[in-house]
PDB file of N, CA, C and O in Angstrom:
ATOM      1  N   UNK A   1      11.217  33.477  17.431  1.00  0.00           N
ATOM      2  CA  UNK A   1      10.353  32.606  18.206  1.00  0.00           C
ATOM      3  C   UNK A   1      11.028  32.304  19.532  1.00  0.00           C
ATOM      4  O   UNK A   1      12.159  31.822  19.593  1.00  0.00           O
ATOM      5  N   UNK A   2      10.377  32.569  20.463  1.00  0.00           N
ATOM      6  CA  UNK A   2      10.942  32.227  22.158  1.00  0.00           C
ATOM      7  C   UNK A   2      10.589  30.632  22.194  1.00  0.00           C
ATOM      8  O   UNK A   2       9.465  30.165  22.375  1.00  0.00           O
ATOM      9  N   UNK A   3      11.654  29.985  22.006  1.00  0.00           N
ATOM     10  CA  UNK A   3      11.701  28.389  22.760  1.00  0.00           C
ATOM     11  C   UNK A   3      11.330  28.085  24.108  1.00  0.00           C
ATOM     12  O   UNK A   3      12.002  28.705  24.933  1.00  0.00           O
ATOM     13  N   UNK A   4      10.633  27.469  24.487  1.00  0.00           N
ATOM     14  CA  UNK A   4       9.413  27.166  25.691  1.00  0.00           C
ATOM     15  C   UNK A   4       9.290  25.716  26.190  1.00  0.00           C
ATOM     16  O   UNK A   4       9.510  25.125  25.133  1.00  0.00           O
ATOM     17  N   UNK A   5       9.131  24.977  26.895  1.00  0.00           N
ATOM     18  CA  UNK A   5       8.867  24.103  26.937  1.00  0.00           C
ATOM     19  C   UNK A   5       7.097  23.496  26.164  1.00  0.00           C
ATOM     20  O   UNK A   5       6.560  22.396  26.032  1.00  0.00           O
ATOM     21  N   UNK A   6       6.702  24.982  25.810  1.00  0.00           N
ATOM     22  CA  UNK A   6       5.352  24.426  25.666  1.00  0.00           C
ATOM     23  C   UNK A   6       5.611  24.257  23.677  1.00  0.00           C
ATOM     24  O   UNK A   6       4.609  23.838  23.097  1.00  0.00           O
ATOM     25  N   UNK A   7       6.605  24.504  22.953  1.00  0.00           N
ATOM     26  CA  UNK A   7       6.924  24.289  21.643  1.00  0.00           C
ATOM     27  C   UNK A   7       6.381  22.652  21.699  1.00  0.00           C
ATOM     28  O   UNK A   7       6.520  22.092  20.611  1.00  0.00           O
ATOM     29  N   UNK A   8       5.820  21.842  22.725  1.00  0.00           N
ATOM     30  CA  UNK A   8       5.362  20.661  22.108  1.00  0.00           C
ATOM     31  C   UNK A   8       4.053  20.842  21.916  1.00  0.00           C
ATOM     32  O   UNK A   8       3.475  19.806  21.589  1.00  0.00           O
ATOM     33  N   UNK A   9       3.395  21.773  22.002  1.00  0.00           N
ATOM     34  CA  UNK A   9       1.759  22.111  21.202  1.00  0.00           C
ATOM     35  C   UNK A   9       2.033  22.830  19.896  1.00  0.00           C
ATOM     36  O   UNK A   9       1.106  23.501  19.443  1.00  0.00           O
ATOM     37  N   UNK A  10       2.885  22.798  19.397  1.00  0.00           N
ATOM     38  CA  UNK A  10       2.479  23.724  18.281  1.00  0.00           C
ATOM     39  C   UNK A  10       2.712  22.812  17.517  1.00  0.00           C
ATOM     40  O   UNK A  10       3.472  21.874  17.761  1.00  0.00           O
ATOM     41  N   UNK A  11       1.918  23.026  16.237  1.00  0.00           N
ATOM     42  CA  UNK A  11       1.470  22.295  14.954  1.00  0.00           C
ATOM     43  C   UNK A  11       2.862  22.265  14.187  1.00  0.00           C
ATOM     44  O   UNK A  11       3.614  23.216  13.972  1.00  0.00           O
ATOM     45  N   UNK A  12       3.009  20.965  13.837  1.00  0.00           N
ATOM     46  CA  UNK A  12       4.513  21.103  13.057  1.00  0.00           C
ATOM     47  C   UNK A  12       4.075  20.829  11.315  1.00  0.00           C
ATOM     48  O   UNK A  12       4.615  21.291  10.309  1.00  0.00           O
ATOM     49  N   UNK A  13       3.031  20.007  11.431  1.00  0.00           N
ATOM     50  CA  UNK A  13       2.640  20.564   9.575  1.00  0.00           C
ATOM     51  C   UNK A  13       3.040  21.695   9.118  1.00  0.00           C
ATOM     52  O   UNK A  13       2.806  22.721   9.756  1.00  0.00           O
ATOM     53  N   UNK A  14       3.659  21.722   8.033  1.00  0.00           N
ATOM     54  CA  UNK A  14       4.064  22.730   6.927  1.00  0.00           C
ATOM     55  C   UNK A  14       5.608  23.253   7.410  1.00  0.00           C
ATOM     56  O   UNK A  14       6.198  24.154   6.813  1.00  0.00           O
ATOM     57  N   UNK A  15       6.259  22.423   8.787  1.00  0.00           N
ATOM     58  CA  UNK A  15       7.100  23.121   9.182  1.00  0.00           C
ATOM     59  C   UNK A  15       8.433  21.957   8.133  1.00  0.00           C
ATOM     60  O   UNK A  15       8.152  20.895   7.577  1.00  0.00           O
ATOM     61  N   UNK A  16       9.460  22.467   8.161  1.00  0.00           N
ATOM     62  CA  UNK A  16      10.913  21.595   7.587  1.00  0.00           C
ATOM     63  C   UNK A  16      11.492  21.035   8.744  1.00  0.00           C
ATOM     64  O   UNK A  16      12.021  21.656   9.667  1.00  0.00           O
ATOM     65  N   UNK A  17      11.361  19.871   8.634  1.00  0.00           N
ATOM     66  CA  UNK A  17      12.251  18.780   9.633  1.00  0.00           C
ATOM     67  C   UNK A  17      13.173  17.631   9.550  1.00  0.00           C
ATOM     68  O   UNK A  17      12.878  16.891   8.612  1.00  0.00           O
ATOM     69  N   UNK A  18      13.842  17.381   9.996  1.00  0.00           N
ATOM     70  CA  UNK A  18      15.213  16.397   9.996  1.00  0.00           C
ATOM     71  C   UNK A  18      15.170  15.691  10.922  1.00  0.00           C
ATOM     72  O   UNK A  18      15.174  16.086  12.087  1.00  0.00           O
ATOM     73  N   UNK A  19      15.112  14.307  10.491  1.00  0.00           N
ATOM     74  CA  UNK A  19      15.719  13.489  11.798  1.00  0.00           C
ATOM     75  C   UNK A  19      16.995  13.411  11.888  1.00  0.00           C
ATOM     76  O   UNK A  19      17.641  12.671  11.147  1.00  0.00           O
ATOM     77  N   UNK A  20      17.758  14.462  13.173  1.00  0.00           N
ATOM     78  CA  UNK A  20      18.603  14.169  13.826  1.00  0.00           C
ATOM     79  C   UNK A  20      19.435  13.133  14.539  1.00  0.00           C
ATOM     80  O   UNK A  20      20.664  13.117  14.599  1.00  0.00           O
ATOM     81  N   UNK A  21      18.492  12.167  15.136  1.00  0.00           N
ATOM     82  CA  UNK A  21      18.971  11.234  15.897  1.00  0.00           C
ATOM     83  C   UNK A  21      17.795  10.031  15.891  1.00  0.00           C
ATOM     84  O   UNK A  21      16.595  10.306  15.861  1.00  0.00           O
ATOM     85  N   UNK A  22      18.367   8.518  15.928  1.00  0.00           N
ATOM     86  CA  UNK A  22      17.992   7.785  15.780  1.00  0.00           C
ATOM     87  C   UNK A  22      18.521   6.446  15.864  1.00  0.00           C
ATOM     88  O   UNK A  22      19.504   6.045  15.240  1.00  0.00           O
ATOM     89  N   UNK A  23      17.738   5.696  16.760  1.00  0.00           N
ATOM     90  CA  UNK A  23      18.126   3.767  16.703  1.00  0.00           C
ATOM     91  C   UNK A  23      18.038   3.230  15.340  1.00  0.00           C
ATOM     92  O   UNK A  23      18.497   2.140  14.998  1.00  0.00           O
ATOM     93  N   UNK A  24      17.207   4.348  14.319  1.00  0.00           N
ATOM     94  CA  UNK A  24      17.699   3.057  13.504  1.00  0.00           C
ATOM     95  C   UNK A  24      18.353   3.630  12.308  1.00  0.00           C
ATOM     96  O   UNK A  24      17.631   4.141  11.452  1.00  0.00           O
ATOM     97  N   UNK A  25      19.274   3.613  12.193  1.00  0.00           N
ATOM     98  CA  UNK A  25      20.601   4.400  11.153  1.00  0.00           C
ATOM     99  C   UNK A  25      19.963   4.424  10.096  1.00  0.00           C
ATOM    100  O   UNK A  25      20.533   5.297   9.442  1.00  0.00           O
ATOM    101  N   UNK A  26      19.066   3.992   9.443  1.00  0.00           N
ATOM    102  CA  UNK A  26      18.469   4.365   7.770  1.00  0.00           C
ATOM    103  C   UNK A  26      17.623   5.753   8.164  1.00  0.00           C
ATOM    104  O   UNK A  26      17.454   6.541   7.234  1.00  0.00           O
ATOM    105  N   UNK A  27      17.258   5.993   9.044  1.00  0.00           N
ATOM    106  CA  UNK A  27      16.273   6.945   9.236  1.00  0.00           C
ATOM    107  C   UNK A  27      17.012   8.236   9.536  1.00  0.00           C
ATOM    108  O   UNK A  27      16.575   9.382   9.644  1.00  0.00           O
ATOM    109  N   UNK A  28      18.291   7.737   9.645  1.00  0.00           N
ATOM    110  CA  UNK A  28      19.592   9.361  10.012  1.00  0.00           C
ATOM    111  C   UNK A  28      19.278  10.836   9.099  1.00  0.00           C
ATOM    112  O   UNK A  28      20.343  10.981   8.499  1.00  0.00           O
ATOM    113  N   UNK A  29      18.776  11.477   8.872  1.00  0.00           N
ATOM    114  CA  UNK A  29      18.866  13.022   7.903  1.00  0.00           C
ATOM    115  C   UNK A  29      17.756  12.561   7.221  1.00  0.00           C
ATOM    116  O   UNK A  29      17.700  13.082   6.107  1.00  0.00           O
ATOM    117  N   UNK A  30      16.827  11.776   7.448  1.00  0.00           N
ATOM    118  CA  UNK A  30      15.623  11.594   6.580  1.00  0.00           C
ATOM    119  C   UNK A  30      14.829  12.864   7.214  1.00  0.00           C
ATOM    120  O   UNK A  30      14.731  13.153   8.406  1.00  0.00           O
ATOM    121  N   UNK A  31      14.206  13.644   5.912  1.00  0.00           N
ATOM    122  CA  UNK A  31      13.557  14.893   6.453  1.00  0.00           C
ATOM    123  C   UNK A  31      12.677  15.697   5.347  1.00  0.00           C
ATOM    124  O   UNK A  31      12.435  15.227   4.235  1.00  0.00           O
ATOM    125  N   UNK A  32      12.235  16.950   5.789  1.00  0.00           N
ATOM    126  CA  UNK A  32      11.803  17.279   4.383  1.00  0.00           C
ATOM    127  C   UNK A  32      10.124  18.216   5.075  1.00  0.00           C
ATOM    128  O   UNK A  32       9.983  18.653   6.217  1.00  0.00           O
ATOM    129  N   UNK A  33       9.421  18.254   4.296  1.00  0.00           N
ATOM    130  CA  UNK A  33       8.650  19.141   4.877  1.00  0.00           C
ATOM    131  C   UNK A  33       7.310  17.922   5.481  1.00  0.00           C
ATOM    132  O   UNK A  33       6.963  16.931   4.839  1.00  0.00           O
ATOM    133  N   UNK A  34       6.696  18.373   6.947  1.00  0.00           N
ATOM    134  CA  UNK A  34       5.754  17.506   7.531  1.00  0.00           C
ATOM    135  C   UNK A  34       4.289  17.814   6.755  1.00  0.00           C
ATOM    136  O   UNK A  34       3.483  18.736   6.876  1.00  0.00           O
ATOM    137  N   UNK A  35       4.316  16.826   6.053  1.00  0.00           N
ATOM    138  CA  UNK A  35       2.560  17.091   5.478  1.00  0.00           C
ATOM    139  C   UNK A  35       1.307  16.019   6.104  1.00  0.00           C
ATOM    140  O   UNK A  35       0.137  15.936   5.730  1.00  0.00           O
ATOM    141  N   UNK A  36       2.001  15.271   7.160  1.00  0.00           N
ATOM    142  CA  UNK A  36       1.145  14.966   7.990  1.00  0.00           C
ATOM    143  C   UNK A  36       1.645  14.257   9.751  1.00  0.00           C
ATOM    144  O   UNK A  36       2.827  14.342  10.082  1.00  0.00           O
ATOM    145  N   UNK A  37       1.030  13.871  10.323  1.00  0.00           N
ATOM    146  CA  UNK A  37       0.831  13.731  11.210  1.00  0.00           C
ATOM    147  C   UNK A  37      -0.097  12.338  12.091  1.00  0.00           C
ATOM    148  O   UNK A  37      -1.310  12.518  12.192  1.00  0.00           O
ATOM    149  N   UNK A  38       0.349  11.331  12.548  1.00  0.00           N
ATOM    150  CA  UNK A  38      -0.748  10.845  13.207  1.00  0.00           C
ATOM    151  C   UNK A  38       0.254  10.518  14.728  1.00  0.00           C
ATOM    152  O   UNK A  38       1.394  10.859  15.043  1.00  0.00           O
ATOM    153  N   UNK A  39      -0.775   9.727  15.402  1.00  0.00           N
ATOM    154  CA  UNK A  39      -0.148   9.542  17.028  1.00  0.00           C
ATOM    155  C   UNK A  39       1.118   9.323  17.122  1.00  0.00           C
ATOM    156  O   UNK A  39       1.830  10.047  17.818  1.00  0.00           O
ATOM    157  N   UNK A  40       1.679   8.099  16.308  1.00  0.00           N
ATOM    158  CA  UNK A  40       3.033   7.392  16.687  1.00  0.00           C
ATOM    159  C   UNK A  40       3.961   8.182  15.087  1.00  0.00           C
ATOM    160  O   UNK A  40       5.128   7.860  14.863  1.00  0.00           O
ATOM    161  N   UNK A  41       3.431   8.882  14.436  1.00  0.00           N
ATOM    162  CA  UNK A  41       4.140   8.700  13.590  1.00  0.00           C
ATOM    163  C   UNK A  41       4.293  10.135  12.475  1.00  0.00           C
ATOM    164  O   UNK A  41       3.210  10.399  11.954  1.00  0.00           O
ATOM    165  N   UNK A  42       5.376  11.011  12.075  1.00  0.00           N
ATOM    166  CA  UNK A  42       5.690  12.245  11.144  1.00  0.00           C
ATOM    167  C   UNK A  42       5.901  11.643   9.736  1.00  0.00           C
ATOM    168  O   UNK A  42       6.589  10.624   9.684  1.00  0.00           O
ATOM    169  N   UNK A  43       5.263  12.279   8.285  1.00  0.00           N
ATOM    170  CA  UNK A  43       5.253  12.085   7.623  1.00  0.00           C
ATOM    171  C   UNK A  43       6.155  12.999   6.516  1.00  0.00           C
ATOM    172  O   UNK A  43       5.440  13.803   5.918  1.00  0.00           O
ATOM    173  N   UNK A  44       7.397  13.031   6.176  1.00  0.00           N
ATOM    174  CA  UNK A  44       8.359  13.921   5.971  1.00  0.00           C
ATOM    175  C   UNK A  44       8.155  13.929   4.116  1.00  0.00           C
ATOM    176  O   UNK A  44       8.113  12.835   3.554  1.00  0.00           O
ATOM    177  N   UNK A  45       8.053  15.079   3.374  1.00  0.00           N
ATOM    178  CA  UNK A  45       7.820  14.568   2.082  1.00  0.00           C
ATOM    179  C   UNK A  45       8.973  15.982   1.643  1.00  0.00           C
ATOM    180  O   UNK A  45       8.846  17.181   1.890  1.00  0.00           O
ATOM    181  N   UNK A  46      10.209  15.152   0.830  1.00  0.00           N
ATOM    182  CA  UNK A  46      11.173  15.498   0.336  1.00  0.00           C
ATOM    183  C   UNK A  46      11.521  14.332  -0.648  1.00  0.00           C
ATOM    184  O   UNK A  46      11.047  13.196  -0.634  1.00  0.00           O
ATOM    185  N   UNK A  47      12.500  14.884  -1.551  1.00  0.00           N
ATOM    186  CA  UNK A  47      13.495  14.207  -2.301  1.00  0.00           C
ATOM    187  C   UNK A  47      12.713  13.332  -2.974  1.00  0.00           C
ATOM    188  O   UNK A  47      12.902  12.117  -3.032  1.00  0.00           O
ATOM    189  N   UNK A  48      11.445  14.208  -3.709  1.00  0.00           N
ATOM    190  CA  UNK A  48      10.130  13.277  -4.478  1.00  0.00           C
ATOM    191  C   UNK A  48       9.663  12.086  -3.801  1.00  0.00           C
ATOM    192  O   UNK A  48       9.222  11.149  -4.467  1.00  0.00           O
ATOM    193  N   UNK A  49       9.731  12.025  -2.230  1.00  0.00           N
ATOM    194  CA  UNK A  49       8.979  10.592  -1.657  1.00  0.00           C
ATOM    195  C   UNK A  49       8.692  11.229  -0.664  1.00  0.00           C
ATOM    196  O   UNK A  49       9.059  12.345  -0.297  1.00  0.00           O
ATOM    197  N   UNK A  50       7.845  10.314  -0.106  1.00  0.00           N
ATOM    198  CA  UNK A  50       6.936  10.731   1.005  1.00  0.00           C
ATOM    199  C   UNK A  50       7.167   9.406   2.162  1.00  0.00           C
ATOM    200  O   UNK A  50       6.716   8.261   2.120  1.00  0.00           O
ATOM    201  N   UNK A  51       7.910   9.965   3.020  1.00  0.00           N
ATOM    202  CA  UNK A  51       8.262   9.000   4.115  1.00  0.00           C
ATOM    203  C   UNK A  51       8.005   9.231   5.650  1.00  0.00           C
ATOM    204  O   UNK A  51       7.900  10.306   6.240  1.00  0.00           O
ATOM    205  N   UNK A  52       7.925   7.871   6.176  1.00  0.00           N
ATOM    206  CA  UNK A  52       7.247   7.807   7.611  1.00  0.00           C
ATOM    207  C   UNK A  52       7.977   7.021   8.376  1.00  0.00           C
ATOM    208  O   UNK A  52       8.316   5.840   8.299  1.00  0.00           O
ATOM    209  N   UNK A  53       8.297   8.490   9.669  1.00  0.00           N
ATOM    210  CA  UNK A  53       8.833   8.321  11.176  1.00  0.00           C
ATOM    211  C   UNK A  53       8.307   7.779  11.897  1.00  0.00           C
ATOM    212  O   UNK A  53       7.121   7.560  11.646  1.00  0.00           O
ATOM    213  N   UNK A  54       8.888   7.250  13.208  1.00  0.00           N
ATOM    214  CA  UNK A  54       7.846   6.797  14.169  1.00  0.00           C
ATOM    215  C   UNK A  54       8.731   7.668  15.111  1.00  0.00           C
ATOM    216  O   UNK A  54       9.959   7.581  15.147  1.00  0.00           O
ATOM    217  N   UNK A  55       7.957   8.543  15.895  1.00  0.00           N
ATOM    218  CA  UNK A  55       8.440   9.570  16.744  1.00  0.00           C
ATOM    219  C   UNK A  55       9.077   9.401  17.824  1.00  0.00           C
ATOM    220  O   UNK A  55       9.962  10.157  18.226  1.00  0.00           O
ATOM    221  N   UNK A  56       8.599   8.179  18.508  1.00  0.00           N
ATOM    222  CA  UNK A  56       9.102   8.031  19.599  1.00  0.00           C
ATOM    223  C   UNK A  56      10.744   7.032  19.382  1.00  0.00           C
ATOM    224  O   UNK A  56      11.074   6.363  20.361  1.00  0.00           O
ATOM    225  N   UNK A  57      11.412   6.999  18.477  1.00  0.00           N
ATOM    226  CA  UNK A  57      12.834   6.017  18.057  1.00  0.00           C
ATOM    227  C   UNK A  57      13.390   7.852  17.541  1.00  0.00           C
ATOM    228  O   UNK A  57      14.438   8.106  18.135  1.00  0.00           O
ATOM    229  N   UNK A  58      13.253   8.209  17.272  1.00  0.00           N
ATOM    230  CA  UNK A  58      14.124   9.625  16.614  1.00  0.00           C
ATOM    231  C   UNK A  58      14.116  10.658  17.659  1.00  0.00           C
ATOM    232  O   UNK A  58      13.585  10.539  18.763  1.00  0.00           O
ATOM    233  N   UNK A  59      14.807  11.770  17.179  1.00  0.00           N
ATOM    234  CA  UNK A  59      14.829  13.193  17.722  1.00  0.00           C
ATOM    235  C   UNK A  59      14.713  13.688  16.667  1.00  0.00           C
ATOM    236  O   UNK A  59      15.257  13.125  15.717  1.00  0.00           O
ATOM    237  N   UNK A  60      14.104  14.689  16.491  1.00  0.00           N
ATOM    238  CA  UNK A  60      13.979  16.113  15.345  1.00  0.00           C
ATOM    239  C   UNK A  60      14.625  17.511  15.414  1.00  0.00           C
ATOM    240  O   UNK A  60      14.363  18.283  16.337  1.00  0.00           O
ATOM    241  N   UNK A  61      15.496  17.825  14.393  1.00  0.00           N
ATOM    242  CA  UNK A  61      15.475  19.222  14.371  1.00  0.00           C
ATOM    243  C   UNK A  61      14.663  19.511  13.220  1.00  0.00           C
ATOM    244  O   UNK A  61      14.641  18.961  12.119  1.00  0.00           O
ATOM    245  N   UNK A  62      13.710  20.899  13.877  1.00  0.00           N
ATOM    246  CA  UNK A  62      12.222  21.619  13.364  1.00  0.00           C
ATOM    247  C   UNK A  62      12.889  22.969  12.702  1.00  0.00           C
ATOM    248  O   UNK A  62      13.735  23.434  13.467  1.00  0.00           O
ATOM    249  N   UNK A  63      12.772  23.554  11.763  1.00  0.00           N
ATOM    250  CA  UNK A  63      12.951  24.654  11.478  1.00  0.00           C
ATOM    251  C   UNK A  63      11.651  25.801  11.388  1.00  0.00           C
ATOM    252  O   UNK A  63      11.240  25.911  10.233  1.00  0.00           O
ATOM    253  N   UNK A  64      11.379  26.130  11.769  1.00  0.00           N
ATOM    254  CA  UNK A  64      10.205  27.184  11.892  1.00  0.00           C
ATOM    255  C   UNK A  64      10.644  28.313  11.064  1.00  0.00           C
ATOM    256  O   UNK A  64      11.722  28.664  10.585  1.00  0.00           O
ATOM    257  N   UNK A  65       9.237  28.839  11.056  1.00  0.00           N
ATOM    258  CA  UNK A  65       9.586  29.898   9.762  1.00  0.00           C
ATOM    259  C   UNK A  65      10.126  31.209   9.971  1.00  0.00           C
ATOM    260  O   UNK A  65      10.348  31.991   9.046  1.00  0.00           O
ATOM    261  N   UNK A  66      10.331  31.445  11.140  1.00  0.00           N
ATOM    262  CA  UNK A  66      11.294  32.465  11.675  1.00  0.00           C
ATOM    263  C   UNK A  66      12.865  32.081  11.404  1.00  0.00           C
ATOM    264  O   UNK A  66      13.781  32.838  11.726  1.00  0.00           O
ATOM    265  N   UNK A  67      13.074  30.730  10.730  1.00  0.00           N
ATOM    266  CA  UNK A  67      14.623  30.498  10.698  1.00  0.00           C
ATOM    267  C   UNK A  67      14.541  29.887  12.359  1.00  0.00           C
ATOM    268  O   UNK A  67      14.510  28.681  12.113  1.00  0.00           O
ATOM    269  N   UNK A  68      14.492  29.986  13.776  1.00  0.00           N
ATOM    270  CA  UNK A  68      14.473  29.060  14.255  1.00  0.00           C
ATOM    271  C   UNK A  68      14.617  27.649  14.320  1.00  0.00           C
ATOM    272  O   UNK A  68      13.622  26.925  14.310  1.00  0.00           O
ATOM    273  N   UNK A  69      15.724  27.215  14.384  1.00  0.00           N
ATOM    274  CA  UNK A  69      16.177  25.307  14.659  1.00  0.00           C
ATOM    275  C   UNK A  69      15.704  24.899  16.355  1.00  0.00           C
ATOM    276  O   UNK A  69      16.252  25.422  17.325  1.00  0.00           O
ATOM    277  N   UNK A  70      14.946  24.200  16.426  1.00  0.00           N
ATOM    278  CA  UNK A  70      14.738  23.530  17.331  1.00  0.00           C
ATOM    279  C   UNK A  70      14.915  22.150  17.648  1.00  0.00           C
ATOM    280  O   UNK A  70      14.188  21.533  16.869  1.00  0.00           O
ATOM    281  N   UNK A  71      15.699  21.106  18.631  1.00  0.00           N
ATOM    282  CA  UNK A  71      15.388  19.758  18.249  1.00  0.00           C
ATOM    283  C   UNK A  71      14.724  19.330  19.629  1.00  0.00           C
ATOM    284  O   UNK A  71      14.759  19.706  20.800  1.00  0.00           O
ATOM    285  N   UNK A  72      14.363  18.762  19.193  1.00  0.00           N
ATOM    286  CA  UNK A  72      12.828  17.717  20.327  1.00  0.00           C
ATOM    287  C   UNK A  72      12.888  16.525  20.214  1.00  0.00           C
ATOM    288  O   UNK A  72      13.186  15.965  19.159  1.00  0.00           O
ATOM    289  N   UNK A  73      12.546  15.796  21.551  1.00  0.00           N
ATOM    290  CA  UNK A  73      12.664  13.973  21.591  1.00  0.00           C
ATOM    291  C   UNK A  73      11.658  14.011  21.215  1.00  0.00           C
ATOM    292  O   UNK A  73      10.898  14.914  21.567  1.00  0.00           O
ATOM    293  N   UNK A  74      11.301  13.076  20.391  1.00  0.00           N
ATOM    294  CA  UNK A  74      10.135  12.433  19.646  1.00  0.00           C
ATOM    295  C   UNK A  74       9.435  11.883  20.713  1.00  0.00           C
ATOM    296  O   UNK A  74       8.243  12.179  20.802  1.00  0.00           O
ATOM    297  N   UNK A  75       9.941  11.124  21.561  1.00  0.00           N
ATOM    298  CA  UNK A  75       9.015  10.814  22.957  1.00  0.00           C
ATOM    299  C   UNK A  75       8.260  12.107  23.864  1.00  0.00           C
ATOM    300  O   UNK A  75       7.715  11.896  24.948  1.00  0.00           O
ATOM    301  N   UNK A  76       8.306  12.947  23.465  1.00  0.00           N
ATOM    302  CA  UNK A  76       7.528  14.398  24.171  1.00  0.00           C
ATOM    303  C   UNK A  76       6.123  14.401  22.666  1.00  0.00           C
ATOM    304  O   UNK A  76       4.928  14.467  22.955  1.00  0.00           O
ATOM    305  N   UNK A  77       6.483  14.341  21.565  1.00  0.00           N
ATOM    306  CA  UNK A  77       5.873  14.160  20.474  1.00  0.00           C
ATOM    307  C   UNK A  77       5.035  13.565  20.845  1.00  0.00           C
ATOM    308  O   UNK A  77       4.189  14.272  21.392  1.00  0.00           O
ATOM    309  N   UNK A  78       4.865  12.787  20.834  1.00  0.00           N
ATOM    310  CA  UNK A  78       3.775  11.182  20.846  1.00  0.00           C
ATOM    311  C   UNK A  78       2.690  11.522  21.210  1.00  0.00           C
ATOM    312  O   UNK A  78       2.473  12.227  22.195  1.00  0.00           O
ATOM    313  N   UNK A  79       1.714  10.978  20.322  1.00  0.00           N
ATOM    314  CA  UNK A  79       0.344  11.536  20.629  1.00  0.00           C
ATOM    315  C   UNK A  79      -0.345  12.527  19.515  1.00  0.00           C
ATOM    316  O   UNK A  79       0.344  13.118  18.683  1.00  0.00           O
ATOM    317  N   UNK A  80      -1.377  12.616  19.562  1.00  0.00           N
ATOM    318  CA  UNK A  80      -2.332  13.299  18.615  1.00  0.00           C
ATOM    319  C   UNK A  80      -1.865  14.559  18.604  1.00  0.00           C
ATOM    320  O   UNK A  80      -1.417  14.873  19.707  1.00  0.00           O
ATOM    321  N   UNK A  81      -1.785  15.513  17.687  1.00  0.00           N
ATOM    322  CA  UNK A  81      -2.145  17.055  17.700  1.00  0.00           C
ATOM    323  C   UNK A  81      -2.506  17.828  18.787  1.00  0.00           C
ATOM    324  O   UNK A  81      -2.017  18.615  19.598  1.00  0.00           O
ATOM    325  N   UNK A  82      -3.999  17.074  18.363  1.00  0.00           N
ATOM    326  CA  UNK A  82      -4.936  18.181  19.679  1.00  0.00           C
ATOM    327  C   UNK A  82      -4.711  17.940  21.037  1.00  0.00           C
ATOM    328  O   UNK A  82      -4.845  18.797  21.910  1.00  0.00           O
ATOM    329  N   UNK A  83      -4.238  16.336  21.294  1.00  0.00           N
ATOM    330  CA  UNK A  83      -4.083  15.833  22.505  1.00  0.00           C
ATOM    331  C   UNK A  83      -2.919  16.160  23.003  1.00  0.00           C
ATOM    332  O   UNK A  83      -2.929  15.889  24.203  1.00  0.00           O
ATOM    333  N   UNK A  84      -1.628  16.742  22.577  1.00  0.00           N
ATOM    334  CA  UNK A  84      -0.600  17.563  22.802  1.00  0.00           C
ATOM    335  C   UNK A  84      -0.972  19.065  23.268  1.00  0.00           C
ATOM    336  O   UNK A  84      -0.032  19.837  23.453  1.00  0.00           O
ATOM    337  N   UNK A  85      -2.100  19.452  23.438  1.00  0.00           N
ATOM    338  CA  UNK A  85      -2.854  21.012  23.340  1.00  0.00           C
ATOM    339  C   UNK A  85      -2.802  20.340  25.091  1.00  0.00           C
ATOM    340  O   UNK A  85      -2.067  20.812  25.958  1.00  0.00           O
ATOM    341  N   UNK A  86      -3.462  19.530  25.239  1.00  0.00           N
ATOM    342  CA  UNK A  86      -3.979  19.183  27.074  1.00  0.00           C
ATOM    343  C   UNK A  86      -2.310  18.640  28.001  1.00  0.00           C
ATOM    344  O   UNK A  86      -2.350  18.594  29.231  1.00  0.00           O
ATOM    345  N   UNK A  87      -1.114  18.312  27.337  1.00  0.00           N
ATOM    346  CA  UNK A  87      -0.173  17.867  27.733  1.00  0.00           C
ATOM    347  C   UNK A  87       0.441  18.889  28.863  1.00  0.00           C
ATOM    348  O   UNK A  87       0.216  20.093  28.747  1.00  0.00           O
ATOM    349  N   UNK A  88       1.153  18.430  29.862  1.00  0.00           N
ATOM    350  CA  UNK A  88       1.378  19.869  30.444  1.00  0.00           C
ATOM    351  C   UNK A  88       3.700  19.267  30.668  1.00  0.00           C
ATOM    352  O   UNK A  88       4.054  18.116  30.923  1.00  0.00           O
ATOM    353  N   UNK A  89       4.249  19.934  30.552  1.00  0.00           N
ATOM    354  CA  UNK A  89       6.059  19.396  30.274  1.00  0.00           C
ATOM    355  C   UNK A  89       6.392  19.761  31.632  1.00  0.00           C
ATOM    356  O   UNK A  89       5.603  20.643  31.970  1.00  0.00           O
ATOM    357  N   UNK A  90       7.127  19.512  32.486  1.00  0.00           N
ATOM    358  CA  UNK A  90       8.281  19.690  33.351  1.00  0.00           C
ATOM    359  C   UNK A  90       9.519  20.306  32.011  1.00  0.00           C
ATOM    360  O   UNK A  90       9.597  19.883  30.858  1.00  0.00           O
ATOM    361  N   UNK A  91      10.307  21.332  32.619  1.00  0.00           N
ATOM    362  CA  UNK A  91      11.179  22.156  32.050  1.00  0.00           C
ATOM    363  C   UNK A  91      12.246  21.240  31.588  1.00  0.00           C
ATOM    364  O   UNK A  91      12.551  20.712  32.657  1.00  0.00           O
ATOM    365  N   UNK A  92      12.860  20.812  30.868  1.00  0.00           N
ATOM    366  CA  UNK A  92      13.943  19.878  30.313  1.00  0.00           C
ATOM    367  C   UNK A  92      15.470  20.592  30.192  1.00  0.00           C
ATOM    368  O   UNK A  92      16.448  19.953  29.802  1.00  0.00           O
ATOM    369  N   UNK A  93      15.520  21.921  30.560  1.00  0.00           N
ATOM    370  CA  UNK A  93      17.173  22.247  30.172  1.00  0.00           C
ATOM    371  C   UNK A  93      16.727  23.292  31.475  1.00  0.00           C
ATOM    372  O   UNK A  93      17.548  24.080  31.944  1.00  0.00           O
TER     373      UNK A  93
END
């Protein structure tokens, strides 16, 4: 997978994710596979529970199914699905 700035439209349901980084230290390596999604918030379901991020306090590393690790500020996140489709990024690295 070619890393892009535009990797903030793509659908991260069904993908494996980790919170990397975070203000609030309980939420450190909380991760697991995304089975949902809403504006402010990733829904990580591992380790028989089903737990909820708020995107914009974390960073994520994404594993895609190519084996690809990616990590992303949760503040580029924010926002609906589809409404991430109309977003347009300035280049970050």
């Amino acid at each position: 997978m070619k890393v892009t700035p535009d990797i903030i439209r793509y659908e991260f349901i069904g993908t494996k994710g980790i919170v990397a980084q975070s203000l609030n230290m309980n939420l450190m390596g909380v991760g697991g596979l995304v089975v949902g999604e809403t504006r402010n918030t990733f829904l990580f379901q591992g380790e028989g529970r089903t737990r909820s991020v708020i995107k914009e306090a974390a960073t994520f590393d994404f594993t895609f199914s190519d084996g690809t690790v990616v990590e992303i500020d949760g503040k580029l996140l924010v926002g609906r699905s589809e409404d991430r489709l109309k977003k347009s990024v300035k280049r970050l690295w």
